[in-house]
Backbone as JSON Lines, residues from 0, in Angstrom:
{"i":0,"aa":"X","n":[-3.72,-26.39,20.28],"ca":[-5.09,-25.95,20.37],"c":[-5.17,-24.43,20.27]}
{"i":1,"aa":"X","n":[-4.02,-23.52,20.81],"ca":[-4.17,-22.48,20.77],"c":[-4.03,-21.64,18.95]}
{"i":2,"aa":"X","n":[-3.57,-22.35,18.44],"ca":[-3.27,-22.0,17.05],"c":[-4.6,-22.4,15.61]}
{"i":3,"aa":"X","n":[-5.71,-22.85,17.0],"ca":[-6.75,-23.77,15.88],"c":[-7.61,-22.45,15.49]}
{"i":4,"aa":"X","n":[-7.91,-21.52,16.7],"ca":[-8.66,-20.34,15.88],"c":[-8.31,-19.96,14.96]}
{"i":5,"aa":"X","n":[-6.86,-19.52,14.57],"ca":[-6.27,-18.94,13.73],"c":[-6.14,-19.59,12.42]}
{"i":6,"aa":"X","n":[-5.85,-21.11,12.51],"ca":[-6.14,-21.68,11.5],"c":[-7.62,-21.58,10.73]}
{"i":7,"aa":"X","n":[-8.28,-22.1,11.76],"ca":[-9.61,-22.17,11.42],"c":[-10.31,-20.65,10.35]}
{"i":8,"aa":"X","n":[-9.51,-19.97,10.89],"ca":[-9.93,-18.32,10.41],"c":[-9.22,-18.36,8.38]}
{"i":9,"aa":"X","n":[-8.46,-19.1,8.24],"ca":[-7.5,-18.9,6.83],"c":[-8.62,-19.97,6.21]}
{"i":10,"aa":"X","n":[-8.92,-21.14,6.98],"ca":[-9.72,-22.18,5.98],"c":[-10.79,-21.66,5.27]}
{"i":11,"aa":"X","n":[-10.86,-20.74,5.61],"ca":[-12.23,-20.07,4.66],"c":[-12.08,-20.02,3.5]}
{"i":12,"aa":"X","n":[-10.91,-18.82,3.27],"ca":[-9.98,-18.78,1.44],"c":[-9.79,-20.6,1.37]}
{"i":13,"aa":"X","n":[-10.0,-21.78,1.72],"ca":[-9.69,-23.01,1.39],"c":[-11.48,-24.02,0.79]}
{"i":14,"aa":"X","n":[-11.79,-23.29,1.58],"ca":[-12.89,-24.56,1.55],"c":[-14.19,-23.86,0.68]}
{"i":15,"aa":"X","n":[-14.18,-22.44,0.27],"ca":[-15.01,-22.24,-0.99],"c":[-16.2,-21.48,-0.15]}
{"i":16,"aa":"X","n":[-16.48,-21.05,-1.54],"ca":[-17.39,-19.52,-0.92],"c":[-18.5,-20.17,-0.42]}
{"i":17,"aa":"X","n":[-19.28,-20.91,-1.26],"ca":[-20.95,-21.21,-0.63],"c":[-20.6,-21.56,0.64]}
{"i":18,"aa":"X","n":[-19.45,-22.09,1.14],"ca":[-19.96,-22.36,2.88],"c":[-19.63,-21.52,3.53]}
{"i":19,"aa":"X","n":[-18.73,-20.47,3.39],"ca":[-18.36,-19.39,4.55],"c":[-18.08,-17.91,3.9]}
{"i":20,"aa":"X","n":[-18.59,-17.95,2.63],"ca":[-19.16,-16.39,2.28],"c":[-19.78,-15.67,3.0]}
{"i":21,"aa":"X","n":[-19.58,-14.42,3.04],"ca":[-20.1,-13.27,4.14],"c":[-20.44,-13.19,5.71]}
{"i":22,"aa":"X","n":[-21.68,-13.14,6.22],"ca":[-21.68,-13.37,7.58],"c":[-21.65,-14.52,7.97]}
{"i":23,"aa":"X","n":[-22.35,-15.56,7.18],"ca":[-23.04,-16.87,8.04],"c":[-20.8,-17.55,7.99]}
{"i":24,"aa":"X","n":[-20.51,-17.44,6.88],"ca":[-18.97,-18.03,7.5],"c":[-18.13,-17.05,8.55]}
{"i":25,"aa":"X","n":[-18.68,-15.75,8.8],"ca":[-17.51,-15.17,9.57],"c":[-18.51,-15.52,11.13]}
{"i":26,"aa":"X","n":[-19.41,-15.95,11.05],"ca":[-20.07,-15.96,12.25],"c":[-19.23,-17.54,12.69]}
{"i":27,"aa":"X","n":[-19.9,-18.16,11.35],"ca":[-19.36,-20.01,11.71],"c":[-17.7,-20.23,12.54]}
{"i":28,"aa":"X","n":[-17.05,-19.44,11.99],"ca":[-15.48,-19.26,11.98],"c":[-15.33,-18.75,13.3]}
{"i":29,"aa":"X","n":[-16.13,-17.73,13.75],"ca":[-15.94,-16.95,15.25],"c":[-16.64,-17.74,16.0]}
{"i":30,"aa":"X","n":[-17.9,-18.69,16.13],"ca":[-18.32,-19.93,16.45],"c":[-17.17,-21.06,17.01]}
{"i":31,"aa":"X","n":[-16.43,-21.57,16.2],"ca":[-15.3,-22.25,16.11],"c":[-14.45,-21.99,16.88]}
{"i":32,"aa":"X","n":[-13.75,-20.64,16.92],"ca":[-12.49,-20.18,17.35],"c":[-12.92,-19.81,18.53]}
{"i":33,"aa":"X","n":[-14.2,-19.96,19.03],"ca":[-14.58,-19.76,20.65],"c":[-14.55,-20.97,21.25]}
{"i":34,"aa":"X","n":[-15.18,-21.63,20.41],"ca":[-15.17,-23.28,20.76],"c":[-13.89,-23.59,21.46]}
{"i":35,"aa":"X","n":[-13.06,-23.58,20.64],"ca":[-11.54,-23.81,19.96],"c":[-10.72,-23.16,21.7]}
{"i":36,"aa":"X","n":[-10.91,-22.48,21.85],"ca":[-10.37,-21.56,22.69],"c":[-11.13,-21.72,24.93]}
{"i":37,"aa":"X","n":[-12.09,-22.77,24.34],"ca":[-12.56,-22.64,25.76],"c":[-11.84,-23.44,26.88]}
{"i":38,"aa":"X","n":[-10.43,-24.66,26.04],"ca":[-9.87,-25.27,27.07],"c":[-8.86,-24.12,27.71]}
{"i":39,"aa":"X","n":[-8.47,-22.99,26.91],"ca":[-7.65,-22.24,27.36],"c":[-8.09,-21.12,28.9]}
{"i":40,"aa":"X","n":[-9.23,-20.73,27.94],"ca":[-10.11,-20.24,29.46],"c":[-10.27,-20.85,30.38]}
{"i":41,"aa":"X","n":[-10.67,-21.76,30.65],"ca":[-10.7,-22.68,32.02],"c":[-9.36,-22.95,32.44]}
{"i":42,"aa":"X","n":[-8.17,-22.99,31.55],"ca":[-6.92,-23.31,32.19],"c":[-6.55,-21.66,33.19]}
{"i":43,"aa":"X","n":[-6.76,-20.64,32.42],"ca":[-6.45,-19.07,32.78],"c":[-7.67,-19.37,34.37]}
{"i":44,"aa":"X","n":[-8.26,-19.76,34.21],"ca":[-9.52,-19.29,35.65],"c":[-9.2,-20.41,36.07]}
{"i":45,"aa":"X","n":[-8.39,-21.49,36.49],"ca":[-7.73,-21.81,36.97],"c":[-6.63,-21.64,37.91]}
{"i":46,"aa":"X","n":[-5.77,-20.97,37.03],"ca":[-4.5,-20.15,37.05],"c":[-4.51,-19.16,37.71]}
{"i":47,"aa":"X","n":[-5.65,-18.25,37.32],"ca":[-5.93,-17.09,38.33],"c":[-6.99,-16.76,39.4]}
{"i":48,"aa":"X","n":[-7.56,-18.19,39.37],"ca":[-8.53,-18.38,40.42],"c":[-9.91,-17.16,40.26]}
{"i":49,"aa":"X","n":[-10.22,-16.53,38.95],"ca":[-10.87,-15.28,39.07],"c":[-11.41,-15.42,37.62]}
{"i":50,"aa":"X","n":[-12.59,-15.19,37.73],"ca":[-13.09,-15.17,35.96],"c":[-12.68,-14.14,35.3]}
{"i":51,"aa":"X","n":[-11.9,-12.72,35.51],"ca":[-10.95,-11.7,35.13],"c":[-10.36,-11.92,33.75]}
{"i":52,"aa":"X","n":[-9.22,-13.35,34.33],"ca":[-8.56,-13.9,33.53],"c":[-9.36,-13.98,32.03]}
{"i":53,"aa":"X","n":[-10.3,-14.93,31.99],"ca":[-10.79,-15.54,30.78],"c":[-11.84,-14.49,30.21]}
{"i":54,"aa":"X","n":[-12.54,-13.42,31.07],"ca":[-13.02,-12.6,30.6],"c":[-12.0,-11.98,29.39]}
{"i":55,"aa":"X","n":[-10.75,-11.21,29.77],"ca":[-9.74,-10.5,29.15],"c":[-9.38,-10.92,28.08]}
{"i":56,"aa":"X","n":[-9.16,-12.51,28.08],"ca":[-9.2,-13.44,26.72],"c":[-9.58,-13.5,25.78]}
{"i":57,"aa":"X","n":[-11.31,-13.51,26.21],"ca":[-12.19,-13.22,25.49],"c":[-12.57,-11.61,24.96]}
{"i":58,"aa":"X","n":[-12.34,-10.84,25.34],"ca":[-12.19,-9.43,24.73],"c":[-11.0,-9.27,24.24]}
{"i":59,"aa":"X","n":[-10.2,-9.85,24.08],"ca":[-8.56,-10.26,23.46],"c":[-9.03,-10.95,22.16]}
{"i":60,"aa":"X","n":[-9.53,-12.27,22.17],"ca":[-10.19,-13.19,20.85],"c":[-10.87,-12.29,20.04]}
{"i":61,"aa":"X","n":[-12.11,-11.85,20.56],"ca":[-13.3,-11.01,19.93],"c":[-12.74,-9.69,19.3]}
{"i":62,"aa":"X","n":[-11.68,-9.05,19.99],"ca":[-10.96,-7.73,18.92],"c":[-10.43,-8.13,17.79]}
{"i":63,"aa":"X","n":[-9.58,-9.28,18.08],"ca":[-8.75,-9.32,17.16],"c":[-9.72,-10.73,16.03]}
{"i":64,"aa":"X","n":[-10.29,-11.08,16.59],"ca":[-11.02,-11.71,15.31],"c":[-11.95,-10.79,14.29]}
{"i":65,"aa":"X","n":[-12.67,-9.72,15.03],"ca":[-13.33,-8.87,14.65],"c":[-12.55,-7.85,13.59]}
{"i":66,"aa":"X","n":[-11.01,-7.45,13.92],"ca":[-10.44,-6.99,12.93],"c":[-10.0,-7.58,12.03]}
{"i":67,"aa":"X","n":[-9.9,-8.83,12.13],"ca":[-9.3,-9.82,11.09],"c":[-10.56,-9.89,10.21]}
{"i":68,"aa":"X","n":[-11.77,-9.86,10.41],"ca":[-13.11,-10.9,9.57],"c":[-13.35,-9.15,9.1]}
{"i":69,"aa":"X","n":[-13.48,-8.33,9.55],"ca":[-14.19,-6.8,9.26],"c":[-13.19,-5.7,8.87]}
{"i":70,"aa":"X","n":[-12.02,-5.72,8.69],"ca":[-10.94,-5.03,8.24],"c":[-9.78,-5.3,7.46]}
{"i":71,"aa":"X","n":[-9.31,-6.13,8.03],"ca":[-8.27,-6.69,6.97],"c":[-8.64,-7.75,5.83]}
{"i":72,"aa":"X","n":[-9.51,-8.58,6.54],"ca":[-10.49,-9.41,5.18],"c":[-11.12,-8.65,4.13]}
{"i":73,"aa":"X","n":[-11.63,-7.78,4.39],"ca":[-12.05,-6.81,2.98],"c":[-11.2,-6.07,2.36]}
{"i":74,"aa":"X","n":[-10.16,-5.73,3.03],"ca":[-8.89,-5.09,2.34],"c":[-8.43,-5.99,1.36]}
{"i":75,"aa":"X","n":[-7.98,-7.16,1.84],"ca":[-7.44,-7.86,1.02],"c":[-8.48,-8.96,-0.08]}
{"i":76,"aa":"X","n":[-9.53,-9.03,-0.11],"ca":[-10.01,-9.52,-1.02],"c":[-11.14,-8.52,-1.88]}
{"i":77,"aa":"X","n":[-10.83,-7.56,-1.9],"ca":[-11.38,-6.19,-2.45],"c":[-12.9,-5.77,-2.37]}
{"i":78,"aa":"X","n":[-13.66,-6.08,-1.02],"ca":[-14.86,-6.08,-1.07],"c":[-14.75,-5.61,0.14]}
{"i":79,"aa":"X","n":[-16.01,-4.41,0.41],"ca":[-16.14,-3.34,1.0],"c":[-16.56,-2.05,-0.04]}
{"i":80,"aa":"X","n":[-16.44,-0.9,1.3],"ca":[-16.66,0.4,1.01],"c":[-15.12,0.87,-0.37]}
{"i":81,"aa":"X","n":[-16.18,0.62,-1.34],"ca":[-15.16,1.03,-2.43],"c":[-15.42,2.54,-3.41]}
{"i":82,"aa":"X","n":[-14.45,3.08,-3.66],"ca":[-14.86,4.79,-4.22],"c":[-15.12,4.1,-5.48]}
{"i":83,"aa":"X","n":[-16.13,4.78,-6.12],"ca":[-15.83,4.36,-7.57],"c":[-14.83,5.16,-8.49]}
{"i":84,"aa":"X","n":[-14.45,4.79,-9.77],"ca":[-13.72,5.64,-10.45],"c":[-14.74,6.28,-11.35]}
{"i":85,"aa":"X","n":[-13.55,7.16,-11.98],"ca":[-14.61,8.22,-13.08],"c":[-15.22,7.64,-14.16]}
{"i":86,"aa":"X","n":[-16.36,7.67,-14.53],"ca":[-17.79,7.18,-15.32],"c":[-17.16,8.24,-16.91]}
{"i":87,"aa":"X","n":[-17.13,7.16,-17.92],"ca":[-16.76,7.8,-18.84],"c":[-17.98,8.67,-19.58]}
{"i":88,"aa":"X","n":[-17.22,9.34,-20.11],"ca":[-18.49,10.2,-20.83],"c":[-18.28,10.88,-22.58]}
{"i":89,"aa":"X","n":[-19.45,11.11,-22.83],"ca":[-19.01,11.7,-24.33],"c":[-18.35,13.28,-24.5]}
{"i":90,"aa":"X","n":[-17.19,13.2,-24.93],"ca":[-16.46,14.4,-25.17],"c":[-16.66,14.98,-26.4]}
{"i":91,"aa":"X","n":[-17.54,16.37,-26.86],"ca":[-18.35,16.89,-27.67],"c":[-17.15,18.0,-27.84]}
{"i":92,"aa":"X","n":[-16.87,18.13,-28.93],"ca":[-16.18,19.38,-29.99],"c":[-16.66,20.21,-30.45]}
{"i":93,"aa":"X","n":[-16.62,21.5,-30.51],"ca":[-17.21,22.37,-31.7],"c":[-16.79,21.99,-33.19]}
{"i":94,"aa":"X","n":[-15.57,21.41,-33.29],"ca":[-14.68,20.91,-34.89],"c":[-16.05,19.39,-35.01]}
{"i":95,"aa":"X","n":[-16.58,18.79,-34.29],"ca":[-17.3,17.69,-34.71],"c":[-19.22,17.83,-34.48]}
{"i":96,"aa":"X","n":[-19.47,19.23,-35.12],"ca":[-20.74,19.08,-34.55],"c":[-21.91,18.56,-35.95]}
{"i":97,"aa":"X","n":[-21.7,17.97,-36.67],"ca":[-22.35,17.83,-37.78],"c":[-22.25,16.1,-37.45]}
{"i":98,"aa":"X","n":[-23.43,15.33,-37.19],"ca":[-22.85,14.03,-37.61],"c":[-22.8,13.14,-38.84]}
{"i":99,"aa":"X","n":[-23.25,13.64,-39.39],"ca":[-22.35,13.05,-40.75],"c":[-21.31,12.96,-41.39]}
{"i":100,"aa":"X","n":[-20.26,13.91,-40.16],"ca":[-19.26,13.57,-40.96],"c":[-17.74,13.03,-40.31]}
């Protein structure tokens, strides 16, 4: 169970853009992987008798999903803040200023 967020997070590149393109899939996916993750919290506040525990978890999940869906996901599928390159242009001669010829 602990490995289902993580899975759940790759099925995206699997199951095709119209369902988990842009926010509504990185929301669906972080939806999931909370889901996914709530038998673990109750086992931790259990364990530590203190909602501490599963709080920390959860700001543990939420970083690192957040860098995964908002940083490294746009790195690697080339979408984001991109520079553009240089815009070609017409290079004018004094040897070519007649066009006719």
């Amino acid at each position: 169970m602990g490995l289902l967020p993580h899975v759940l997070h790759h099925i995206g590149l699997l199951a095709g853009t119209a369902l988990v393109a842009g926010s509504g899939g990185t929301a669906l996916f972080g939806a999931l992987g909370l889901l996914a993750s709530i038998p673990m919290l109750v086992r931790l506040y259990h364990r530590f008798g203190s909602w501490a525990a599963p709080a920390l978890g959860l700001l543990v999940f939420a970083a690192m999903f957040s860098v995964s869906a908002f940083v490294i996901g746009p790195a690697i599928s080339g979408t984001g803040t991109e520079v553009p390159g240089p815009v070609p242009t017409v290079d004018h001669t004094d040897d070519h200023t007649d066009p006719g010829h």
